[in-house]
N, C-alpha and C positions, 0 to 999 in steps of 0.2 A: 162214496161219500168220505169212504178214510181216506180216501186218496189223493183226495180234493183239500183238504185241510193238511195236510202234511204238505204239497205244494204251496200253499199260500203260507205259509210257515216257514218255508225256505226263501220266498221269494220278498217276503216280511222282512228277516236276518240279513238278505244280501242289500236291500234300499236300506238297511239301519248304519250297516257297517259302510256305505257307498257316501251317506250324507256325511258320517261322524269321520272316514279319513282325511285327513289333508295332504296336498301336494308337500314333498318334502322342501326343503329351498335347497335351491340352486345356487354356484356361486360362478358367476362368468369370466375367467380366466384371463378373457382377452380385455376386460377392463379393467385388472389387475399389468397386465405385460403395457399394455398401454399407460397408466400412467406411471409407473414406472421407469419407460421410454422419455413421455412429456421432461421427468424430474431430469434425467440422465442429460436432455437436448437443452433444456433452461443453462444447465451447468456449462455444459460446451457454447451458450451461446454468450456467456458470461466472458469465459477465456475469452470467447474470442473479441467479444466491446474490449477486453482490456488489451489483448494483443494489437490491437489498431490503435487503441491510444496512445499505445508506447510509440508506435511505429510514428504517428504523426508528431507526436512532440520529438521525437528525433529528426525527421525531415523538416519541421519546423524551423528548431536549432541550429542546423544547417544550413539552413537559408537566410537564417540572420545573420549568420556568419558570412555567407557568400555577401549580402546585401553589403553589410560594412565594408567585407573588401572592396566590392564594388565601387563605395563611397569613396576609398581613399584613391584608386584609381582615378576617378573624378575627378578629386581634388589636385594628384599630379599633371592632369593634360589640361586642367583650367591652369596652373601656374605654369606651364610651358607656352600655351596659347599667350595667356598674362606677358612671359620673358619674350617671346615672338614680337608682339605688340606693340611694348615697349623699345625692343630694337629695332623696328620699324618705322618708331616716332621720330628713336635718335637717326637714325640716315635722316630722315625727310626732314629735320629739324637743320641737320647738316648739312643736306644738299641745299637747302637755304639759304643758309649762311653763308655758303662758295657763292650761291647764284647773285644775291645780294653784294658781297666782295667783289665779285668779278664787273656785276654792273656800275660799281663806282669807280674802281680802277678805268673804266673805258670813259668814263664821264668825266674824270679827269684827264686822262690822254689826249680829249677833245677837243680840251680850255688848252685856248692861247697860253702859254709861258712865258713869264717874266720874272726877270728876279726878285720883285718884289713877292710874287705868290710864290714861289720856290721857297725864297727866306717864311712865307709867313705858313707853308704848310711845312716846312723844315722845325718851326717850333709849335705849333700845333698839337703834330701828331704825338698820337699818345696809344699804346697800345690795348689790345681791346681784349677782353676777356669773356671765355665763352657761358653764354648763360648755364648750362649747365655741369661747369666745372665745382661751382658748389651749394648745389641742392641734393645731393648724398644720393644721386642717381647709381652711379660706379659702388656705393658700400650696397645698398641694397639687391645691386646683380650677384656680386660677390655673395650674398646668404643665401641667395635664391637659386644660385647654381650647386650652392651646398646641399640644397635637398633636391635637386632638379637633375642635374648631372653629374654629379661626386656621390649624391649616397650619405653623406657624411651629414646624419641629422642630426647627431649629438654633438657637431660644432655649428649647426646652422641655428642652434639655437639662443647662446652668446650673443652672434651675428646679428641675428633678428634686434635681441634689444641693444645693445648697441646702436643700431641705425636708429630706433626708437627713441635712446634718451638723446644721440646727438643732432637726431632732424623731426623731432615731432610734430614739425608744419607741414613736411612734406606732403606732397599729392600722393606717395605710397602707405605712407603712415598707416591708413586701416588694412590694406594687403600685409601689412608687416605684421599687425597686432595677429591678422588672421592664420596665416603661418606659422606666429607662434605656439598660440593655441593650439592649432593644429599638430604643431610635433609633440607638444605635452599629452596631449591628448591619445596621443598614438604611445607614448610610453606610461600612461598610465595615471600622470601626475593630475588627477580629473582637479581638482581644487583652483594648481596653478591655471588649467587651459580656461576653466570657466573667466576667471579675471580678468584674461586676453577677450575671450570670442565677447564679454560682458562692455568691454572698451568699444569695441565694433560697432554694437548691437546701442549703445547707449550714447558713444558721443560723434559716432560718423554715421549717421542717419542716411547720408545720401551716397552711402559708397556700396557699388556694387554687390561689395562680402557681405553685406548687411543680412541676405537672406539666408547665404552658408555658414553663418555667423548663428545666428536665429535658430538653424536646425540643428550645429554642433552644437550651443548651448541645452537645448532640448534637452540632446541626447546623454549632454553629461548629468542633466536633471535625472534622467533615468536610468544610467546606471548607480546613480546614488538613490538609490529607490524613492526621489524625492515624487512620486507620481502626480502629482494635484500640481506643482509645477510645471513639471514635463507637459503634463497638458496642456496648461493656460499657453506656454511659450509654441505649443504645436500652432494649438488654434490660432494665434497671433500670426502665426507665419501664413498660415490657409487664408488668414483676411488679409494681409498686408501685400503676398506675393502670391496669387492663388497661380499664376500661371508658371512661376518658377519651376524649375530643376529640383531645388528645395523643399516645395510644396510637394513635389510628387514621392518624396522618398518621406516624406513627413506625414503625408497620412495615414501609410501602412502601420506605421508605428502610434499614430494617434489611434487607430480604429483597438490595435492590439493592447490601450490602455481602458477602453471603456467596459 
């Protein structure tokens, strides 16, 4: 009987002390090293968004640079194509003029002679002068060879206005304005070239340069951070030339303002 109550007395104290301990806490290691790791990889993943940013605005840069030279490249094998053209107008304008000489000289050889038409083509003739001796075709090759073939853009600039103030009617006059623009443009002088590409663009509506005209002006809108310009004058060119040369190098640059 005493033995029985000493037992249940022990076994009393051990469920008293079983209910009243508690498990101690735990701290789990591996969810300390982890995030940890997470803070560590955020960091690295940071450098590394910024290491590619830099990299693309440098390759970016680059290619806008490549893009411009491109352009000016353009702009020299259109004015060689342009001086080709043009020399190919004067032959065929020339070989004309022989062909036409030649046929009247035989249409004369033809007709009966007398002295009477002898005497009356003896005071007649009058010598003839050729249509293009002066419509300032010869000054305007001259400035054109100065940036085409000579190099020499810092005299072909003179050049240009000269032919401008002394042939302003001519059928070259907006290639002339364009050119000019174009070498100002290329030294820096963004002010004066706008003036010229602005002449193009405003008073020879129906000349070719109009659209190369359009997108130099653009361009000098945006390096003068005029942006809300440069735009209107982008988009102008995408409606007016959408299938241009002009239009193609004029979007990238428009898309890069929005």
């Amino acid at each position: 009987m005493k033995l029985n109550q000493v037992l249940f007395g022990v076994l009393s104290a051990a469920a008293f002390y079983g209910q009243a301990a508690e498990p101690a806490p735990v701290i789990d290691a591996s969810n300390v090293i982890s995030s940890s790791a997470s803070s560590g990889s955020l960091h690295e993943q940071i450098e590394d968004i910024v290491r590619q940013n830099k990299v693309y605005t440098r390759n970016q840069i680059k290619m806008q640079r490549q893009l411009d030279e491109l352009q000016n490249e353009v702009s020299e094998l259109r004015g060689v194509t342009e001086l080709h053209s043009h020399q190919l107008s004067q032959v065929l304008d020339r070989q004309k003029e022989l062909y036409q000489e030649l046929e009247r000289r035989v249409s004369q050889a033809l007709k009966p002679k007398t002295p009477a038409n002898t005497f009356e083509q003896a005071t007649v003739s009058t010598p003839t002068v050729s249509p293009t001796a002066t419509n300032g075709d010869d000054v305007y090759n001259a400035a054109l060879n100065l940036v085409l073939k000579e190099k020499r853009y810092d005299d072909a600039i003179p050049a240009f206005r000269q032919f401008i103030s002394q042939y302003p009617n001519s059928s070259y006059a907006a290639n002339a304005q364009y050119w000019l623009g174009q070498l100002l443009f290329s030294k820096g002088e963004l002010s004066q070239a706008k003036s010229a590409f602005s002449v193009v663009v405003n008073q020879f509506k129906d000349s070719s340069k109009r659209s190369d005209a359009m997108l130099k002006l653009g361009m000098v809108e945006q390096k003068q951070n005029n942006v809300a310009q440069a735009k209107s004058i982008y988009q102008q060119l995408l409606s007016l030339y959408p299938d241009s040369s002009a239009a193609k190098l004029a979007q990238p640059r428009l898309s890069s303002l929005q």
